[in-house]
DOVO-234371 format. One record per residue (C-alpha): residue in one letter; chain; x, y, z. Coordinates in steps of 0.001 Angstrom, whole numbers, padded with zeros to 6 digits. Example, Ala and Ser with C-alpha at 12.3 -4.5 7.8 and 13.67 -1.06 7.14 Angstrom:
2
PT residuo cadena    east   north      up
PT       A      A  012300 -004500  007800
PT       S      A  013670 -001060  007140
***
This chain:
394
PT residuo cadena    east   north      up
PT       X      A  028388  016845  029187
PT       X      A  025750  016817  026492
PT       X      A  026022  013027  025434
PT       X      A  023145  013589  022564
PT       X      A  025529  016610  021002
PT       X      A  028237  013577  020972
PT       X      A  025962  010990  019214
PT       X      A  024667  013705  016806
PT       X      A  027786  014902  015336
PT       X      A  029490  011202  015044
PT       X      A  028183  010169  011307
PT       X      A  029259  013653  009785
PT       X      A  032852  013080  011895
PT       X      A  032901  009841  010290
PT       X      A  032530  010992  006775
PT       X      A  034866  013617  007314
PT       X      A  037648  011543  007858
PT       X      A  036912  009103  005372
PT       X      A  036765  011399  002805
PT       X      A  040192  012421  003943
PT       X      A  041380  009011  003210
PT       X      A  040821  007185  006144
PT       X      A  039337  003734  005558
PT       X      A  035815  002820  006926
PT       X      A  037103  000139  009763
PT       X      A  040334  002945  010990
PT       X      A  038244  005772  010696
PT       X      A  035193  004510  012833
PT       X      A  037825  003343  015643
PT       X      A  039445  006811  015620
PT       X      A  035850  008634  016218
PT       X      A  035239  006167  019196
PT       X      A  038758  007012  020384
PT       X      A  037413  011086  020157
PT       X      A  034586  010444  021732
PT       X      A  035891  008903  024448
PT       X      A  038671  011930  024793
PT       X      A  035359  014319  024286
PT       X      A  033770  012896  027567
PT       X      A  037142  012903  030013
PT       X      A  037794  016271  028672
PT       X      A  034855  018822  028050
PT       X      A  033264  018950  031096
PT       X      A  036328  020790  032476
PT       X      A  037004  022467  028780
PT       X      A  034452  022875  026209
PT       X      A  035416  023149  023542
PT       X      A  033967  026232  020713
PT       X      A  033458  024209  017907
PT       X      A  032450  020994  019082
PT       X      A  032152  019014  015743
PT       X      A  035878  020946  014715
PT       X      A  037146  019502  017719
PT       X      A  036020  016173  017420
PT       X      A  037466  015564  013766
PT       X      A  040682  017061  014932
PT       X      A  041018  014975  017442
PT       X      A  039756  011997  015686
PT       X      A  042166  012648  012496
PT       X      A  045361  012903  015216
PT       X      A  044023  009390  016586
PT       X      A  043723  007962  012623
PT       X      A  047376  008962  012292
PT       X      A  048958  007538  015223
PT       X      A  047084  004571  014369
PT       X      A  048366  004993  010432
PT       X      A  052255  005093  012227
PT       X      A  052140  001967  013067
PT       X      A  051132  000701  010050
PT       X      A  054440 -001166  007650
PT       X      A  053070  001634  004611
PT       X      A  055636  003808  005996
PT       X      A  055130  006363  002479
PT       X      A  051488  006173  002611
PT       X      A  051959  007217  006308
PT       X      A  053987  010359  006076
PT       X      A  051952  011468  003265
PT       X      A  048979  011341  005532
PT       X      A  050910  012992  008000
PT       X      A  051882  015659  005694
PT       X      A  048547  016155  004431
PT       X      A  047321  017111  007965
PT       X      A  044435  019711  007933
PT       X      A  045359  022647  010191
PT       X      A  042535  022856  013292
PT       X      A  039751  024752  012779
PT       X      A  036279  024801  011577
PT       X      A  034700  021814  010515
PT       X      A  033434  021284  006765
PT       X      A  030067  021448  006421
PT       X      A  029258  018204  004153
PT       X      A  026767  016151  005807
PT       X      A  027636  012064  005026
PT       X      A  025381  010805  007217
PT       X      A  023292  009545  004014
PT       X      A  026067  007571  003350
PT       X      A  026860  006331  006538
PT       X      A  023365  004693  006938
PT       X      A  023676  003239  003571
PT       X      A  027212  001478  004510
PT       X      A  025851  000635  008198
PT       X      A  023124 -001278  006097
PT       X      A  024850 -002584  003378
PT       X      A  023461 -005897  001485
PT       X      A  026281 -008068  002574
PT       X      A  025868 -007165  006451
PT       X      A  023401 -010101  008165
PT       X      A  020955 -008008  009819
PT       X      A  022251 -008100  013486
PT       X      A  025639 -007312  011911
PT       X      A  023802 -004247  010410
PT       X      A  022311 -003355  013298
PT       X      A  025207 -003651  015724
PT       X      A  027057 -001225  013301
PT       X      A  024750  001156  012676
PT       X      A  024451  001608  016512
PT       X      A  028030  002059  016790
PT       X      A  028977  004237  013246
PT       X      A  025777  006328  012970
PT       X      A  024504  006054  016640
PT       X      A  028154  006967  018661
PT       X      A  026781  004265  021194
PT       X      A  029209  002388  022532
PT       X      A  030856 -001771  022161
PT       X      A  029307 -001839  025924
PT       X      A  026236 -000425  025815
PT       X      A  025139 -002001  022331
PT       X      A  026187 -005601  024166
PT       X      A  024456 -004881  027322
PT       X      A  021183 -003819  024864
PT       X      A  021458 -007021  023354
PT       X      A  021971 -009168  026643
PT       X      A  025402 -010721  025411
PT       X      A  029247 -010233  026073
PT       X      A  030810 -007136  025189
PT       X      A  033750 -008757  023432
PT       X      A  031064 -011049  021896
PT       X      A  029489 -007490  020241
PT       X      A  033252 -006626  019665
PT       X      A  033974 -009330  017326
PT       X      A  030525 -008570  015567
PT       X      A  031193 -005256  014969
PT       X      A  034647 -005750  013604
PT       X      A  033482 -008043  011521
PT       X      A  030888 -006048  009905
PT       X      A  033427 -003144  009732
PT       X      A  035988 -005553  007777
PT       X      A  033168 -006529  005236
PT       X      A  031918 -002871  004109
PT       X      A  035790 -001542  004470
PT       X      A  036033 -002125  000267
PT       X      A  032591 -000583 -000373
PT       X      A  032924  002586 -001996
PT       X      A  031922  005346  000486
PT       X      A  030056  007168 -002419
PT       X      A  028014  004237 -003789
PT       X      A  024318  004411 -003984
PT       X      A  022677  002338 -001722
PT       X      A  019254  001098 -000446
PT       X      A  016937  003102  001542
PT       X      A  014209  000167  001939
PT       X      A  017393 -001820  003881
PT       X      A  017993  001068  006025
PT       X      A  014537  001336  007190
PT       X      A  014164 -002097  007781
PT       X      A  017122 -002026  010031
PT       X      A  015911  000616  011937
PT       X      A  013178 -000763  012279
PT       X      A  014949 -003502  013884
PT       X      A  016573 -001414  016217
PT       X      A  013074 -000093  017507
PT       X      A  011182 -003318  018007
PT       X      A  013829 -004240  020054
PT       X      A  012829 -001780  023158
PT       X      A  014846 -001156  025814
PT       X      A  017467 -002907  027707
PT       X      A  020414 -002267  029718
PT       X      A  021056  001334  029645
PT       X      A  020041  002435  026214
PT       X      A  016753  002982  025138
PT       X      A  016611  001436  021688
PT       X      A  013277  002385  021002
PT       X      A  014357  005807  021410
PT       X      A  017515  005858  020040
PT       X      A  015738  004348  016848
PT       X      A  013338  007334  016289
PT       X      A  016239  009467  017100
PT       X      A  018194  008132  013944
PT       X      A  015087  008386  012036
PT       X      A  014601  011696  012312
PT       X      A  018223  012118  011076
PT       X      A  017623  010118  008162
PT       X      A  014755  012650  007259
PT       X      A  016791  015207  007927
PT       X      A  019241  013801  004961
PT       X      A  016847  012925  002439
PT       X      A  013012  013510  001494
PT       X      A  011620  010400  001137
PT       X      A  008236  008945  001919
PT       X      A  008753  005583  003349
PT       X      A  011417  007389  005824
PT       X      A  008422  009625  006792
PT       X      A  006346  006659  007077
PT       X      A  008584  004795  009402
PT       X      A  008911  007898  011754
PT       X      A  005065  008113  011904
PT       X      A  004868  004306  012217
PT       X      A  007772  004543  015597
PT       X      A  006096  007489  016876
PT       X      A  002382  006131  016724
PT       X      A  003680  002775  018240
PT       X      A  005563  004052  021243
PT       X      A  002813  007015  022099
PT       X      A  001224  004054  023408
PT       X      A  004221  002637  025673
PT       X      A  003546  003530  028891
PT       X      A  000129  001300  028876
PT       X      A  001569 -001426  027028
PT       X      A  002563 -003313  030375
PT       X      A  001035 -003294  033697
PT       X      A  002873 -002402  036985
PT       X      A  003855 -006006  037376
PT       X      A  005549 -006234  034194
PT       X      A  002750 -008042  032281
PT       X      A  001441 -007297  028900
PT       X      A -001795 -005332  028483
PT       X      A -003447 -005901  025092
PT       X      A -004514 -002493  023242
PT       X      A -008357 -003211  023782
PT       X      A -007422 -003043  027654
PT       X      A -004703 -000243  027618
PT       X      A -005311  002832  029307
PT       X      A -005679  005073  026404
PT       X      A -005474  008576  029031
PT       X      A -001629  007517  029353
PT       X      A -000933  007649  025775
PT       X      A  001401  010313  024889
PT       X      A -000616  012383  022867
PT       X      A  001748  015176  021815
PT       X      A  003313  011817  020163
PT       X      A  000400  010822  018187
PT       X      A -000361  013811  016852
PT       X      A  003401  014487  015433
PT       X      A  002801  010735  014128
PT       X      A  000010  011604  012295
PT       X      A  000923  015282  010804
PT       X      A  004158  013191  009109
PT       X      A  002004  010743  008227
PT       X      A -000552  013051  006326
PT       X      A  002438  014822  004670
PT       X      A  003908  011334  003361
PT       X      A  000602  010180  002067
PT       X      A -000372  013937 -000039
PT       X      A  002701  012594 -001952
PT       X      A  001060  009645 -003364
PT       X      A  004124  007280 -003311
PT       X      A  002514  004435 -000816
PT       X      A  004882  002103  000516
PT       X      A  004670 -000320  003352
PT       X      A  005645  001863  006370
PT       X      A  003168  004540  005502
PT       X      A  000437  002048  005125
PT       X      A  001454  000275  008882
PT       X      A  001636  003900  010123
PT       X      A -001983  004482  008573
PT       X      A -003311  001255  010609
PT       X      A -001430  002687  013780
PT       X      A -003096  005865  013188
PT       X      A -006839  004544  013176
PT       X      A -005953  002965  016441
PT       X      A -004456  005996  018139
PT       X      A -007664  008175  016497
PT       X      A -009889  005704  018440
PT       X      A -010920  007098  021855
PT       X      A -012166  003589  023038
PT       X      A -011429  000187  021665
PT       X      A -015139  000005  020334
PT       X      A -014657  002965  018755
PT       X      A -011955  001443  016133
PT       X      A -012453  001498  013022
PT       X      A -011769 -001899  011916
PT       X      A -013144 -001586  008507
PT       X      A -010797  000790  007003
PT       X      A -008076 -001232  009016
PT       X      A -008935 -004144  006687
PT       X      A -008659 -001959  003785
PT       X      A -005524 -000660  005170
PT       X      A -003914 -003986  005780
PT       X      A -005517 -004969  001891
PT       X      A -003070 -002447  000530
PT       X      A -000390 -003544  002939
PT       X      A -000596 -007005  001003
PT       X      A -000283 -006002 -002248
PT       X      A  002755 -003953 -001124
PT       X      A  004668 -007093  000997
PT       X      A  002686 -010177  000307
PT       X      A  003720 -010946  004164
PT       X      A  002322 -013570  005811
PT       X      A  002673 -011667  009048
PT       X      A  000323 -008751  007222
PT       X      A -002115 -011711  005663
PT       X      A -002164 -012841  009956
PT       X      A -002998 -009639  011428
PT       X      A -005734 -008424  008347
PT       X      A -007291 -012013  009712
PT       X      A -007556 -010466  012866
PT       X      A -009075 -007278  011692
PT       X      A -011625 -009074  009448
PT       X      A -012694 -010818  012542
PT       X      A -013130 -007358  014508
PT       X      A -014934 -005733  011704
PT       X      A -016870 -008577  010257
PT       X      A -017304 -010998  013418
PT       X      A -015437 -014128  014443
PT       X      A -016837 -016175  011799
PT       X      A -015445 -014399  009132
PT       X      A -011871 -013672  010921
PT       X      A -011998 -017403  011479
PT       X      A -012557 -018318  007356
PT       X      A -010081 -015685  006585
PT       X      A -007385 -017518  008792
PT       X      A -008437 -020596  007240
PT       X      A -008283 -019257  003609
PT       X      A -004358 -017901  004919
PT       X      A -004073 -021864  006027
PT       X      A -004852 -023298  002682
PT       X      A -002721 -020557  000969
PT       X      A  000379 -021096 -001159
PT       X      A  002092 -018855  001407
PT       X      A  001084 -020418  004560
PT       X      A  003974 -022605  004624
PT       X      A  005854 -018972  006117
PT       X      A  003310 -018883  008653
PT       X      A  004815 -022386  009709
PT       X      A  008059 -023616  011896
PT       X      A  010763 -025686  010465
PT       X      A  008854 -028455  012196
PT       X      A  005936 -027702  009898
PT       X      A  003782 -026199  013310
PT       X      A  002189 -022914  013254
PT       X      A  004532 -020131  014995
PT       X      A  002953 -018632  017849
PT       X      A  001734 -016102  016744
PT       X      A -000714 -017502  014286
PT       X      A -002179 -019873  017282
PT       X      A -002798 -017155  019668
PT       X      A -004405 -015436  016741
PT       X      A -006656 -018816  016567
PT       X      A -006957 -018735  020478
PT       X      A -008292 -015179  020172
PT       X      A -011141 -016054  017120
PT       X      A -012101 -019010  018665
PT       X      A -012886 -017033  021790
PT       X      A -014596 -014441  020311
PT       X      A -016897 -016959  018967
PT       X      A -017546 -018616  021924
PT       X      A -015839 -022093  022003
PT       X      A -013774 -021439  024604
PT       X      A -012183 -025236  025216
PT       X      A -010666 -024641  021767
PT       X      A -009094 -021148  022747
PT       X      A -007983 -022452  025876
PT       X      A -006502 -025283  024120
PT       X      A -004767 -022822  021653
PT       X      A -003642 -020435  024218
PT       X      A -001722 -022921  025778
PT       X      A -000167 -023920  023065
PT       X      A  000792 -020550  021770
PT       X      A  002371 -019873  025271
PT       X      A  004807 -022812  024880
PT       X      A  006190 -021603  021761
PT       X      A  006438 -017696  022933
PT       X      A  009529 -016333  021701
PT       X      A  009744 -014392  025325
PT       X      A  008532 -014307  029087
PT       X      A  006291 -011566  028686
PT       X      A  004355 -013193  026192
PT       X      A  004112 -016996  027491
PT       X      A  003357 -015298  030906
PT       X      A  000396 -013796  028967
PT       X      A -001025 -016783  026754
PT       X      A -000717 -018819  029657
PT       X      A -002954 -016296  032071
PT       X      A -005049 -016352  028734
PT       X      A -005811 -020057  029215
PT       X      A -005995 -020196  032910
PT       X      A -008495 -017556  032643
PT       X      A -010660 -019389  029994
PT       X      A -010518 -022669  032024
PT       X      A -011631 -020936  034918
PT       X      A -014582 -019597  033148
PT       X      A -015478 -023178  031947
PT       X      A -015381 -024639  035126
PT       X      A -017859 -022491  037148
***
C-alpha cells in the first residue's frame, strides 16, 4: 500500500470533483471517504489507474451523499451527469487547492489544519495527534474552515506569500505523533514548485531543506537542545544541503529577492561553514540587512543583533540590541505585559556572556527559561544559568 501515491494524487482528485460541481466542504469529505476505501481495498486489488480510480470512487461517494440532500432536481441531474469510469483528466488544481487551503479569511491554524487534510490526504486523526489535541477537537476545526472557503470561487486568484507562510507553519512545527510535519511540509513544497515557477516557493524549499539537513544534531541523545556552534556538523545530511543550495542559486540568478530566499541565503552560509569559527558572520549581517528591508520583523532586527555581535564582537551585538530597544518597533519585541519575550532575553543572556559579565547572563538566562514557550527550551536556558553560576562560584 503506497500511502505517499495516496497523499500525492488527493489535491488533483479534489479539483476534479469540484470542477464537476461538487462543492469544496462535500467534495473534500468524499476524497477522505476514497481514500479510506483505497487503503481496505488495494492491497488485495490494485487498481490500473490509481488516480481514475480514486475520483470514481470519490464522485460515487459525492452522490450518495448529494441523495440525501432535500435538492431532489439538483440531485438526479448530478446523477445523470455521471462520468463513465475511466481515465482520469489530466488538469492539475493543486494551485488552486493551496490557494483555498490558505485563503485570507482562514486563522492560520484553521489554514493549516486544512491544508493538511485537502492538499496533504492526512487524516482528522493524525493531524490531531500532530497537534497534541482531540481528534473531534481538529474535527470541528476543519469543518469549520471547510464551511468558510465553501463560497470562494474555486478559480479565484489567490496569494502565494499566504501559502508559503502556512507552510512554513506546518514545518516549524516538527514532528509529533505519527506524522512527520517537517517532512510532510517539504513534501508539499515541492508540489507547489511543481505547479508554479516562482522564486519565493524556491526559496522556501531551500530555506526547509537547509534547516532540517541539520536535524539529526539539533538535539542530543537525551532529548536536549544542542546550539549550532556545538552541533555535530559530520551528521548533517549533506546530500540535503547541497539540493538546498542548487535551488537556492537558481532562485537568486532570477533577481526577484524576497524574504525566504534571503533566510535560505543565511541558512546557506551556515551549512557552507565547516566549523562554527569558520562562519561567515559578516555577510550574515548583510544578509539579515536585506532581510529587514524586505519584513521590517522584529524577529529579523533580533537575530541580525546576534550576528553583529558574532561578526563585530559583543560590544557591538550588545548596542545593536539596545538600538532594537529604543526602536519604534521594539514594542513587538515585547509581551502584552510590556516584558521582553524570551527570546530577546536569552539573546541578552548570550551577549552579555560573550562579553564576560556573566552574573548578568546568568541572571538573563534564568529569566528567559521561565518564559520558554516549551520544555526543550526552558530545560536549556535553565542548564545555561546553572552552568554560568557554577563558573562564578569556583
Amino acid at each position: 500500500m503506497d500511502e505517499v501515491l495516496l497523499r500525492s494524487l488527493t489535491p488533483s482528485v479534489l479539483g476534479i470533483l469540484v470542477r464537476r460541481g461538487a462543492d469544496f466542504a462535500a467534495a473534500e469529505d468524499a476524497v477522505q471517504d476514497a481514500l479510506v476505501e483505497a487503503v481496505r481495498v488495494w492491497p488485495a486489488d490494485p487498481p490500473r489507474d490509481a488516480k481514475g480510480w480514486l475520483v470514481t470512487v470519490a464522485w460515487r461517494r459525492f452522490l450518495d451523499a448529494t441523495r440525501a440532500d432535500t435538492a431532489r432536481r439538483r440531485r438526479e441531474d448530478l446523477v445523470d451527469e455521471e462520468p463513465a469510469p475511466g481515465t482520469a483528466p489530466a488538469v492539475d488544481d493543486t494551485l488552486q487547492l493551496y490557494f483555498l487551503c490558505a485563503h485570507p479569511s482562514l486563522t492560520p491554524s484553521s489554514a493549516v489544519a486544512l491544508t493538511l487534510r485537502a492538499v496533504g490526504g492526512l487524516t482528522t486523526r493524525q493531524i490531531a495527534q500532530a497537534y497534541l489535541v482531540p481528534e473531534a477537537t481538529m474535527a470541528q476545526r476543519i469543518s469549520r474552515a471547510k464551511r468558510t472557503v465553501s463560497g470562494v470561487r474555486f478559480d479565484q486568484p489567490g496569494d502565494v506569500s499566504t501559502v508559503l507562510r502556512v507552510l512554513y507553519l506546518v514545518f516549524n512545527e516538527g514532528y509529533s505523533g505519527d506524522v512527520d510535519l517537517a517532512a510532510e511540509a517539504i513534501r508539499l513544497t515541492r508540489q507547489l514548485a511543481a505547479a508554479i515557477d516562482h522564486p519565493e516557493v524556491a526559496g522556501l524549499l531551500a530555506l526547509m531543506l537547509l534547516h532540517h539537513a541539520r536535524r539529526a544534531a539539533r538535539t542530543a541523545p537525551d532529548g536536549s537542545l544542542v546550539p549550532l556552534a556545538e552541533q555535530d556538523r559530520g551528521r548533517w545530511d549533506t546530500e540535503a544541503i547541497a539540493e538546498g543550495v542548487a535551488i537556492l542559486q537558481a532562485a537568486l540568478a532570477r533577481d526577484r529577492l524576497g524574504e525566504f530566499q534571503a533566510q535560505a541565503a543565511i541558512a546557506a552560509l551556515h551549512a557552507d561553514a565547516r566549523t562554527a569559527e569558520e562562519t561567515d558572520w559578516v555577510q550574515i549581517v548583510e544578509w539579515y540587512d536585506e532581510l529587514a528591508r524586505l519584513t521590517d520583523s522584529p524577529v529579523v532586527l533580533l537575530n541580525r543583533a546576534v550576528a553583529v555581535g558574532e561578526a563585530d564582537g559583543p560590544r557591538a551585538g550588545l548596542a545593536a540590541l539596545a538600538a532594537l530597544d529604543d526602536s519604534s518597533p521594539s514594542s513587538r519585541l515585547r509581551s502584552s505585559r510590556g516584558d521582553p519575550i524570551p527570546r530577546h532575553t536569552a539573546v541578552a543572556a548570550y551577549l552579555h556572556e560573550r562579553d564576560g559579565d556573566l552574573a548578568t547572563a546568568a541572571r538573563l538566562y534564568a529569566e528567559a527559561a521561565q518564559k520558554a514557550p516549551n520544555l526543550a527550551e526552558r530545560d536549556h536556558l535553565t542548564r545555561q544559568a546553572a552552568r554560568l553560576n557554577a563558573r562564578r562560584g569556583r
